[in-house]
C-alpha positions as CSV (number, residue, x, y, z in Angstrom):
1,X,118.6,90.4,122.1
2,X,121.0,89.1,119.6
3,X,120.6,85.3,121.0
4,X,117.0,85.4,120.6
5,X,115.5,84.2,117.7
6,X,113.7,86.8,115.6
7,X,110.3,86.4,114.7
8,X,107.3,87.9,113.2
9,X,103.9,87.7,115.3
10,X,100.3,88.6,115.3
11,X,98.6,90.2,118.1
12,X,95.0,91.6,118.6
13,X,95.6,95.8,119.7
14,X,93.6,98.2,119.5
15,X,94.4,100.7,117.0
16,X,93.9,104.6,116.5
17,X,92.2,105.8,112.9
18,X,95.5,105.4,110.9
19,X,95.6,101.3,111.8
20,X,98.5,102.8,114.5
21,X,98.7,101.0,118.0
22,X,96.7,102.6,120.4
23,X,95.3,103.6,123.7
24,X,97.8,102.2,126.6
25,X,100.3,101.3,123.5
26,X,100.7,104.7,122.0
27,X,102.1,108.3,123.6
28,X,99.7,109.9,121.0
29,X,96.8,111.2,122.2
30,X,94.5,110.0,119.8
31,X,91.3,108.4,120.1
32,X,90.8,104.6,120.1
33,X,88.5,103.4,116.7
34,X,88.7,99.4,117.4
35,X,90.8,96.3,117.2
36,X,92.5,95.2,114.6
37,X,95.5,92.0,114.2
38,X,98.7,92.9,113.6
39,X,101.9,91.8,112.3
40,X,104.8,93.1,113.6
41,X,108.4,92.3,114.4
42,X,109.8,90.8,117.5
43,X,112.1,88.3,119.0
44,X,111.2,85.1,121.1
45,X,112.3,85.0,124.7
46,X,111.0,81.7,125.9
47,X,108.8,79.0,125.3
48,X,105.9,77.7,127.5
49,X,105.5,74.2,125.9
50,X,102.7,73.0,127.8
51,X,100.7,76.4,127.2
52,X,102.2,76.3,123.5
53,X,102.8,79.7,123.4
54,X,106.1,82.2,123.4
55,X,106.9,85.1,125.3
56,X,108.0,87.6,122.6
57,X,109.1,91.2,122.7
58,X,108.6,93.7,120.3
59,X,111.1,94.5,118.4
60,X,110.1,98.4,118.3
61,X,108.5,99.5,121.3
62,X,109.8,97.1,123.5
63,X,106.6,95.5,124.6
64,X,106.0,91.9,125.8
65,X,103.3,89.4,125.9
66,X,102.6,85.9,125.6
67,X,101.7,84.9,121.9
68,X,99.9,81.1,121.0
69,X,102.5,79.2,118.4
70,X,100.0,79.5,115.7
71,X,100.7,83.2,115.5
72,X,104.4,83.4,115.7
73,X,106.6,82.6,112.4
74,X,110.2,82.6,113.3
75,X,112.6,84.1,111.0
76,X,115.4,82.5,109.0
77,X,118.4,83.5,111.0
78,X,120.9,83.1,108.1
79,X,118.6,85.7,106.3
């Protein structure tokens, strides 16, 4: 992962009563309460130019989707 670029994104999931991940993105066994955005950390795998959005994995969990440009800020590498 170290030559992709880092990158914090946002992404619609839906979320347990503590604002966790859940449902399909959690091993808890907790009920689902609603959706919320969030903001977490990842790193940018490619680019879809004509779609204008990235394939980014999370840098935690390991999951991968396909997030619009808007919602991707890419991190300062020399940081």
């Amino acid at each position: 992962m170290n030559n992709h670029p880092k990158c914090t994104y946002k992404k619609l999931l839906p979320v347990d009563e503590f604002g966790r991940p859940g449902g399909s993105f959690s091993t808890i066994d907790l009920p689902v309460v609603g959706e919320k955005t969030l903001t977490r950390v990842g790193y940018i795998r490619a680019i879809d130019r004509e779609t204008q959005v990235y394939e980014v994995k999370d840098h935690e969990k390991g999951w991968v989707f396909l997030v619009p440009f808007a919602d991707v800020k890419i991190m300062d590498q020399n940081a």
